[in-house]
Residue, then its C-alpha position, 0 to 999 in steps of 0.5 A: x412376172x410372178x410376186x414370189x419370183x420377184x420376192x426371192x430376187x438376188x437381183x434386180x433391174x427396176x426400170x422406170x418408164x412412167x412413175x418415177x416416184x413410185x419406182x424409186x421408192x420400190x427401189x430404195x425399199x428393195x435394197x433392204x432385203x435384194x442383194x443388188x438393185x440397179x435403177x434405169x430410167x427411160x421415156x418419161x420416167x427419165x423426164x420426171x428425174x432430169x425436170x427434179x420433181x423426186x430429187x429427194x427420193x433420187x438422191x436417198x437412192x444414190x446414197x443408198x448404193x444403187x446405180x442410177x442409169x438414163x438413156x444418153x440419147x434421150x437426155x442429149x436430144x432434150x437437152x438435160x445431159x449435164x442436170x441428170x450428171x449433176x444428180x450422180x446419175x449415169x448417161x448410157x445405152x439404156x437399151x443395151x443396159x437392160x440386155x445386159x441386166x436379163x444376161x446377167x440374171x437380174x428380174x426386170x420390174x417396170x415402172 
């Protein structure tokens, strides 16, 4: 994907698979000049939220608006359903969820 595609981005889906902390910190930085930024994680982005290891970045990107997805399989398979629902973030098709975000129009940056 190309820097002035992302830069000029009305929306925006950040998909954190791998670094947690450094996707969540795009994502709160994005709110300042995106129109609508959505975060979902996955894999072991989604690991690195549940275990509480950016707790404090997750919770300045909640407070700032932006919707916090994660894969309902994944957390019900590993066990941390209700950490990840106690940290406002919502259980879904993750999969399913970023279909949606490319119908919609969104850039999907990954993380």
């Amino acid at each position: 994907m190309e820097f002035d595609k992302v830069a000029m981005a009305k929306k925006v889906l950040v998909l954190i698979i791998s670094n947690a902390g450094l996707g969540l910190r795009f994502a709160r930085r994005a709110k300042e000049f995106m129109k609508d930024v959505k975060v979902a994680l996955w894999a072991e982005g989604e690991d690195h939220v549940a275990s509480g290891w950016v707790d404090d970045r997750l919770k300045e990107v909640i407070d700032s608006g932006i919707e916090v997805v994660a894969c309902r399989k994944q957390a019900e398979g590993r066990g941390y359903e209700k950490a990840l629902r106690r940290k406002k973030v919502k259980l879904v098709s993750v999969s399913e969820y970023v279909s949606k975000a490319i119908l919609e129009g969104r850039e999907v940056l990954t993380f």
